[in-house]
SEGUTOR-433215 format. One record per residue (C-alpha): residue in one letter; chain; x, y, z. Coordinates in steps of 0.2 Angstrom, whole numbers. Each point is the difference from the previous one (the first is absolute). Layout:
+------+-----+-------+-------+-------+
: type : mol :     x :     y :     z :
+------+-----+-------+-------+-------+
:    A :   A :     X :     Y :     Z :
...
+------+-----+-------+-------+-------+
//
This chain:
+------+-----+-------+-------+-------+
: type : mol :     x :     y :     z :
+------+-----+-------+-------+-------+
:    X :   A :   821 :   346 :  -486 :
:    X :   A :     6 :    -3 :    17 :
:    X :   A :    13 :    10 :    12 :
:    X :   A :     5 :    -4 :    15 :
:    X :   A :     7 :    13 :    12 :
:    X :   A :    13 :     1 :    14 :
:    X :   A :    -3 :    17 :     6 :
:    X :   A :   -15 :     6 :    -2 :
:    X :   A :   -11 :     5 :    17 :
:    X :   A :   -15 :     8 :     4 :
:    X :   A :     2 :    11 :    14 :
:    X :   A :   -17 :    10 :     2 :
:    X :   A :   -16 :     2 :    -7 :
:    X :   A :   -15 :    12 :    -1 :
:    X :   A :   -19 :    -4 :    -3 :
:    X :   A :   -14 :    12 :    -3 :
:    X :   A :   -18 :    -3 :    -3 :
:    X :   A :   -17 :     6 :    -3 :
:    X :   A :   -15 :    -4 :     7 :
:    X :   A :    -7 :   -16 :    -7 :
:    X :   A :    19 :    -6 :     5 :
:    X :   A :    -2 :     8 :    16 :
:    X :   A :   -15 :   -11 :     6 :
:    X :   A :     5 :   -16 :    -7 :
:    X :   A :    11 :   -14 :     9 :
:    X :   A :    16 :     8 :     0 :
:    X :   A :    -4 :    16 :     5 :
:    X :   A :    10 :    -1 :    17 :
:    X :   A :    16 :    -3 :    -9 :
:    X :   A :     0 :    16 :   -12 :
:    X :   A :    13 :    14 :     3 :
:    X :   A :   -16 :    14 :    -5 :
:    X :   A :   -18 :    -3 :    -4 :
:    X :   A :    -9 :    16 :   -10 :
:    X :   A :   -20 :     0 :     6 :
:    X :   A :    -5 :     8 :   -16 :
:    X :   A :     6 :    -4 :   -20 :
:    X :   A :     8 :    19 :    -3 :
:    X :   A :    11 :     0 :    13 :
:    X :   A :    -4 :    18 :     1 :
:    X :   A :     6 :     3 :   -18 :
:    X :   A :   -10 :     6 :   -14 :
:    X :   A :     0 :   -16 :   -11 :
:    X :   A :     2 :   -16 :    -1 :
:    X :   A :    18 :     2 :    -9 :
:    X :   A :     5 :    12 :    11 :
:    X :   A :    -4 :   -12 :    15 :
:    X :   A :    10 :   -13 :    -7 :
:    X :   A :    14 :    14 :     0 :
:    X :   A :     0 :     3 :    18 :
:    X :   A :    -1 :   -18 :     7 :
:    X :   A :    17 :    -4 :   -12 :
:    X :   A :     8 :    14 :     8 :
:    X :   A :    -6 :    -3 :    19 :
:    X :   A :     7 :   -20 :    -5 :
:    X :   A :    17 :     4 :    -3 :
:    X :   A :     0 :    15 :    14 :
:    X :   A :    -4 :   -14 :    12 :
:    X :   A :    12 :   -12 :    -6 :
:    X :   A :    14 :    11 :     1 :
:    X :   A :    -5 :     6 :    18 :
:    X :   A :     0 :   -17 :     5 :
:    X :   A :    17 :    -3 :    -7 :
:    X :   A :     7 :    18 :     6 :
:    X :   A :     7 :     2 :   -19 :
:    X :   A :     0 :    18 :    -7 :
:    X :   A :     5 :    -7 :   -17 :
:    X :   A :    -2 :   -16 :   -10 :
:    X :   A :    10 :    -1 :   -16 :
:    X :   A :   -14 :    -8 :   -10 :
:    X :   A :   -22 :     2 :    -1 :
:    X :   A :    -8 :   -14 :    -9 :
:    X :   A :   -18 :    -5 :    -3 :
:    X :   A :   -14 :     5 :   -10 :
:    X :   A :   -22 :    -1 :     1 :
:    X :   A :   -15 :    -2 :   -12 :
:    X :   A :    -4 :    16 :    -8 :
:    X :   A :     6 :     6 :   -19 :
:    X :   A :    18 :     5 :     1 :
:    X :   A :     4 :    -4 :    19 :
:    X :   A :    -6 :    18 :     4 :
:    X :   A :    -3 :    -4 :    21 :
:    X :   A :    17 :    -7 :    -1 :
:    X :   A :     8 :    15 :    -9 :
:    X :   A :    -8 :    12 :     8 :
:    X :   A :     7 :    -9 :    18 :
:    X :   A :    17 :    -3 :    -6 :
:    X :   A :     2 :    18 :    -4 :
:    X :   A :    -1 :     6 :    16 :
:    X :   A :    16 :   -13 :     5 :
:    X :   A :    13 :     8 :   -11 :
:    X :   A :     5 :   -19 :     0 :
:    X :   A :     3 :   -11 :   -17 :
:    X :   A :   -15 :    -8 :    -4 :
:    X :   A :    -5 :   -13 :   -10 :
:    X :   A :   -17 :    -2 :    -4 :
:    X :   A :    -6 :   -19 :    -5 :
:    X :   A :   -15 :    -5 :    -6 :
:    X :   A :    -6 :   -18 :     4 :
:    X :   A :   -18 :     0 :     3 :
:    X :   A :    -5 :    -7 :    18 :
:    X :   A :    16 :    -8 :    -1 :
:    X :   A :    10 :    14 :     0 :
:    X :   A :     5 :     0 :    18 :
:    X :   A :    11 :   -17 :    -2 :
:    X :   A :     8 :     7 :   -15 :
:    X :   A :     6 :    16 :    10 :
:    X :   A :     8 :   -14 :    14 :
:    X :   A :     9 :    -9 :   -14 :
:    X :   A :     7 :    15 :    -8 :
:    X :   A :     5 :     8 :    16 :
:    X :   A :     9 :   -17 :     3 :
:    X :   A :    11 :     0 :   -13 :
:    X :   A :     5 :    17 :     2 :
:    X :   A :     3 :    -3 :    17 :
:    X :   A :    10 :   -18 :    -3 :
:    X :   A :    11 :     8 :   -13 :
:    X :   A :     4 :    15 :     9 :
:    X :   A :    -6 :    13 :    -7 :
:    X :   A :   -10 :     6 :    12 :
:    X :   A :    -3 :    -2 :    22 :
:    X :   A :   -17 :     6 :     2 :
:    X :   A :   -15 :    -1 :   -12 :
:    X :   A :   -17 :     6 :     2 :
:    X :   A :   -15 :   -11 :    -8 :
:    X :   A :   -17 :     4 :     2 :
:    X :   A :   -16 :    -1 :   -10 :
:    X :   A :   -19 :     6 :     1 :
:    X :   A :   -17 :    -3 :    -7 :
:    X :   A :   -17 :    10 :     4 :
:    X :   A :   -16 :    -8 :    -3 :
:    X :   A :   -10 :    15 :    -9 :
:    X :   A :    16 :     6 :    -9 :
:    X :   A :     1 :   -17 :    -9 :
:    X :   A :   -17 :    -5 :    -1 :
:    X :   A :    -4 :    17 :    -9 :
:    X :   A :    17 :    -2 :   -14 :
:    X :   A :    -3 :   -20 :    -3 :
:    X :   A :   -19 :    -3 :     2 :
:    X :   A :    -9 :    15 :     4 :
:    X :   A :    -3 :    13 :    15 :
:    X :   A :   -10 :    -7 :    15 :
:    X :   A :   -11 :    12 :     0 :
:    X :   A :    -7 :    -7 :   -12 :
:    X :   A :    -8 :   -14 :    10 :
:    X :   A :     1 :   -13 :   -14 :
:    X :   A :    -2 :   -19 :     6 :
:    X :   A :    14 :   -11 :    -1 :
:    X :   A :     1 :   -17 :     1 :
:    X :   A :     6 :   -10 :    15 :
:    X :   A :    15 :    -6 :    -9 :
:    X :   A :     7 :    20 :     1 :
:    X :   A :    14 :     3 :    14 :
:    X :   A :     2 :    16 :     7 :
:    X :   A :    14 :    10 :     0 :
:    X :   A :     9 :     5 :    13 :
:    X :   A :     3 :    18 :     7 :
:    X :   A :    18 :     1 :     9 :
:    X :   A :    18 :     2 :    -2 :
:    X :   A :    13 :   -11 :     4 :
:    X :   A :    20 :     2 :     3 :
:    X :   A :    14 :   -10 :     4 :
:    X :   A :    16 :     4 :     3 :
:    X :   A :    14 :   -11 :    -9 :
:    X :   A :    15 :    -1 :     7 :
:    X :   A :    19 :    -9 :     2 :
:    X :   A :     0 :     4 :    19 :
:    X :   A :    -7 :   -17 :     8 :
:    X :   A :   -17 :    -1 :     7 :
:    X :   A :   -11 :   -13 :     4 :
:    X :   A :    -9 :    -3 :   -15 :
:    X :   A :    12 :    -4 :   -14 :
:    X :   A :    -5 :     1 :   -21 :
:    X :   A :     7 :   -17 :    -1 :
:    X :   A :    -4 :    -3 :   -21 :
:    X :   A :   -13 :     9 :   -12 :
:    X :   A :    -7 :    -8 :   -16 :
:    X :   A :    -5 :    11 :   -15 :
:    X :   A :   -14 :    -6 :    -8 :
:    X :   A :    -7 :    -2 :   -18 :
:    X :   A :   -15 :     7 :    -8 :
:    X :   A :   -13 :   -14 :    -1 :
:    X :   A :   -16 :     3 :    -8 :
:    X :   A :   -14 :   -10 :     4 :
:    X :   A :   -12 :     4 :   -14 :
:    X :   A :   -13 :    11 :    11 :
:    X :   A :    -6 :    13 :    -4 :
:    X :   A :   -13 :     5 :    14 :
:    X :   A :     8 :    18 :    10 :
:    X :   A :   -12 :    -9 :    16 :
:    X :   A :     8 :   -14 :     3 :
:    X :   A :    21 :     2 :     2 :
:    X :   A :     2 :   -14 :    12 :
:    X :   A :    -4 :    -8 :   -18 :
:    X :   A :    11 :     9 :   -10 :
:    X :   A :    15 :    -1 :    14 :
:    X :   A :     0 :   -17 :     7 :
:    X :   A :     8 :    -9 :   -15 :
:    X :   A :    16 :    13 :     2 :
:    X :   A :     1 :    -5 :    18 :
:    X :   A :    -1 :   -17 :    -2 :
:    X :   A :    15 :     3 :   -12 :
:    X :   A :    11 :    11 :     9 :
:    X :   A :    -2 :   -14 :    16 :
:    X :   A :     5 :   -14 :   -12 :
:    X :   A :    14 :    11 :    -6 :
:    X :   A :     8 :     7 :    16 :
:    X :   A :     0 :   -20 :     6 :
:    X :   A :     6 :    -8 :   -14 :
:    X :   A :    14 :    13 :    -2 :
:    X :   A :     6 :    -3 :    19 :
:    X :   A :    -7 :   -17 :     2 :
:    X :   A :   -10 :     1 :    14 :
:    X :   A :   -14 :    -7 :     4 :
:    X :   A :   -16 :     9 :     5 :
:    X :   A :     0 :    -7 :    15 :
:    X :   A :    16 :    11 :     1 :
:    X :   A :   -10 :    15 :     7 :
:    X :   A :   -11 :     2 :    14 :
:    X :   A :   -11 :    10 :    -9 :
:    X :   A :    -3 :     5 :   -18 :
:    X :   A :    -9 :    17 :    -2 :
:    X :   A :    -8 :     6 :   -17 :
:    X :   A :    -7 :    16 :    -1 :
:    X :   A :   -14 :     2 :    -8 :
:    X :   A :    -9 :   -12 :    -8 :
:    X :   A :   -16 :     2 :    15 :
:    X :   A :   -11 :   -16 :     4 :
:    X :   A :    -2 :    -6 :   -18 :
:    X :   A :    14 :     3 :    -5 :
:    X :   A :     9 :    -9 :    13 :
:    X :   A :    -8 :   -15 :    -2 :
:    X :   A :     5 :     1 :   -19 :
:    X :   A :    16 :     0 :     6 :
:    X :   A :     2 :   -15 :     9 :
:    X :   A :   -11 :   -11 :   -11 :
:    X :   A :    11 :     6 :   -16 :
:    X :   A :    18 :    -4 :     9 :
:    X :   A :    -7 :   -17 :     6 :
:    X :   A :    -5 :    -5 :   -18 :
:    X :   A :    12 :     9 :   -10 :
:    X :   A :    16 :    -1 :    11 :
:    X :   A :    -4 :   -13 :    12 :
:    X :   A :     2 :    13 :    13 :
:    X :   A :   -12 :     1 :    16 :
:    X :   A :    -1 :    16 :    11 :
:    X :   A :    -4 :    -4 :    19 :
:    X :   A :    11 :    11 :     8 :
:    X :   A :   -12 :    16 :   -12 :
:    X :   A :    -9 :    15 :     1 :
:    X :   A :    -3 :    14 :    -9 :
:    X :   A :     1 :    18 :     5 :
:    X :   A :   -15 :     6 :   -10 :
:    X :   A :   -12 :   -11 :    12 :
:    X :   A :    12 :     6 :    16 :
:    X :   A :    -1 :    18 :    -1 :
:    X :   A :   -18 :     0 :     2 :
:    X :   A :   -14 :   -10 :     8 :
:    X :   A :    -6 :    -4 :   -16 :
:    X :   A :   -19 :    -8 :     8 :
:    X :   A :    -2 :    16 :     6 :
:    X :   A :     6 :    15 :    -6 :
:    X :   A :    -6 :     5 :   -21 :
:    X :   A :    14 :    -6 :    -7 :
:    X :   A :    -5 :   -14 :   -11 :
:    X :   A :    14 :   -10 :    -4 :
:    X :   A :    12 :     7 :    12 :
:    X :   A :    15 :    13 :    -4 :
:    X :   A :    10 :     2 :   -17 :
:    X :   A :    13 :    17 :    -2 :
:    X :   A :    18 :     1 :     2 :
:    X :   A :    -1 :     5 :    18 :
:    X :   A :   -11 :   -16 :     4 :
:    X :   A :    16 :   -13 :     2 :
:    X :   A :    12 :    13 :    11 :
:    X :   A :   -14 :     6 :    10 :
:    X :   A :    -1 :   -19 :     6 :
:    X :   A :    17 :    -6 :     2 :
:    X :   A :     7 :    16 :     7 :
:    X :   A :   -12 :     1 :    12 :
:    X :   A :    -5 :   -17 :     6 :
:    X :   A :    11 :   -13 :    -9 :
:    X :   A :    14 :    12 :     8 :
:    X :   A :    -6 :    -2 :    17 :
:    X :   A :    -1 :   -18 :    -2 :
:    X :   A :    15 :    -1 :    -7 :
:    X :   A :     9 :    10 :    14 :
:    X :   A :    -8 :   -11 :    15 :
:    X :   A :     8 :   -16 :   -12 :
:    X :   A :   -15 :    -7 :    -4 :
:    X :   A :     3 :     1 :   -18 :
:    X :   A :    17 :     0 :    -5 :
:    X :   A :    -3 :    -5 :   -20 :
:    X :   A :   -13 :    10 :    -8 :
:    X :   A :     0 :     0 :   -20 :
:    X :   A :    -8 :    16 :    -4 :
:    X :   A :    -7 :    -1 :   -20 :
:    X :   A :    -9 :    18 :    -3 :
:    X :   A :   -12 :    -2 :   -16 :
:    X :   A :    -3 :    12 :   -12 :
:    X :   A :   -12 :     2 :   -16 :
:    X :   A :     7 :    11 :   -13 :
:    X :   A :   -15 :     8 :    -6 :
:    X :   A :    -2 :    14 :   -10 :
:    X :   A :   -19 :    10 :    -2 :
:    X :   A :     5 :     1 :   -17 :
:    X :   A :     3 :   -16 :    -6 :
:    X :   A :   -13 :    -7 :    13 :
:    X :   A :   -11 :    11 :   -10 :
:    X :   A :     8 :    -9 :   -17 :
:    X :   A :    -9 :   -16 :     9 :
:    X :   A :    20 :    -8 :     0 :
:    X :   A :     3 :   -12 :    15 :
:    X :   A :     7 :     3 :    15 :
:    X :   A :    19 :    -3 :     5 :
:    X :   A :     7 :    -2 :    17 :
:    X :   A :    17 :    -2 :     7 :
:    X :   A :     5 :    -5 :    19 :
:    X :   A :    18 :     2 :     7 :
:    X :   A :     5 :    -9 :    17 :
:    X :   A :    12 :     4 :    13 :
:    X :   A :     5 :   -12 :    13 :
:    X :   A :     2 :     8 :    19 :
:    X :   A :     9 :    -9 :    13 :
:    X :   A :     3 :     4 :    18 :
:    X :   A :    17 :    -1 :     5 :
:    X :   A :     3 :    -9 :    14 :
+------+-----+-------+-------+-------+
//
């Protein structure tokens, strides 16, 4: 399913990191960057808490708003509990959304339609992953020390939030694509660019055949986070199965890092991975016009520990937003 919006605008964003984050490619572009994993909390989960908070804070300092009428957005972890525990400091309706790593381009399309239809002015989105909290609830901790093979992508520690607005900016939501769950009969919890890249390649023929464009269309398509392999699984499988061929690509799982030389193996995964990337970077880019069509296709595999555990395959889902600058 495909939407195209009238009235829908980012106007700020906020971007917070940890440390791998912090030393990779991108770490000049970050709105905050933590030097250690706890951020001075006791846990991983609590954490996660405060970097959701400190996101929406900084959007709306950035935006001099004392009240948004809407908080969507969601994480990794069993009931959304970083997520809820943030939003309950806001005394803000929140939505909480689950999507997996893809869950940041589902809170832009939601906020859209809101915003399009008038129910609401301003909306919050946001999302987060942690690298220890999520390692420890679907594989297990890393203190462990267990070996894992190079296939593994590693998530990302960070919060992202956007604010989605009618009031015109720059960077416009111009369409969103809601995807379909796609699975690809894998079954290996080390190697999600496998699992995900046949629901990207779906979403992509989707969101073009449903506004007829071409992919030549955008200057840039961004997944996030399929990492090196499964990148290149990506393009191979839209050539042969859609006749579709990326030039104009990257991915935001080999972006955020320097994947050679940081112990990353495969690159980023986690719903913070795509947002880190395009709020940050892309954004800049975007503002200084040398990008002004970027087709952002966030990735997620819906795994559960329990039924990964059951030895059931994987599924995945991608959603896509398309941003444009206004001229």
């Amino acid at each position: 399913m495909t939407v195209k919006f009238n009235n829908s605008y980012i106007n700020e964003t906020a971007t917070i990191v940890g440390p791998y984050e912090g030393k990779g490619p991108l770490k000049k572009y970050f709105d905050y960057i933590y030097a250690e994993l706890y951020f001075n909390e006791k846990t991983w989960e609590q954490a996660e808490m405060k970097i959701i908070d400190q996101a929406i804070n900084i959007v709306k300092e950035k935006s001099n708003l004392t009240n948004v009428d809407l908080l969507i957005g969601g994480d990794l972890l069993n009931q959304l509990a970083p997520s809820n525990y943030a939003a309950s400091k806001f005394y803000t309706p929140y939505a909480g959304i689950y999507a997996a790593c893809a869950t940041s381009t589902l809170g832009l399309i939601i906020a859209s339609n809101f915003i399009e239809n008038g129910m609401a002015k301003n909306i919050i989105t946001f999302t987060s992953s942690h690298n220890n909290g999520a390692e420890k609830q679907y594989r297990y901790p890393v203190e462990y020390g267990g070996p894992k093979p190079k296939t593994t992508t590693f998530t990302s520690t960070g919060a992202a939030a956007a604010l989605v607005s009618s009031n015109k900016s720059n960077i416009k939501i111009e369409s969103g694509t809601i995807g379909r769950v796609v699975d690809s009969n894998v079954k290996n919890i080390f190697h999600m660019g496998a699992v995900m890249a046949k629901a990207a390649a779906d979403t992509i023929n989707k969101h073009l055949k449903d506004l007829k464009r071409s992919i030549n269309y955008y200057d840039l398509v961004l997944t996030g986070d399929l990492g090196i392999y499964g990148k290149e699984i990506l393009k191979d499988y839209l050539k042969e199965e859609y006749s579709i061929e990326l030039e104009n690509y990257n991915d935001t799982g080999t972006m955020i890092y320097d994947v050679e030389n940081q112990e990353v193996y495969a690159g980023a995964s986690g719903p913070a991975c795509a947002p880190l990337v395009t709020y940050s970077y892309i954004f800049n880019l975007m503002k200084k016009k040398k990008l002004k069509r970027v087709l952002l296709v966030a990735t997620g595999a819906l795994m559960s520990p329990s039924l990964t555990n059951q030895k059931l395959t994987l599924p995945a889902i991608a959603h896509a937003v398309s941003l444009e600058v206004i001229k």
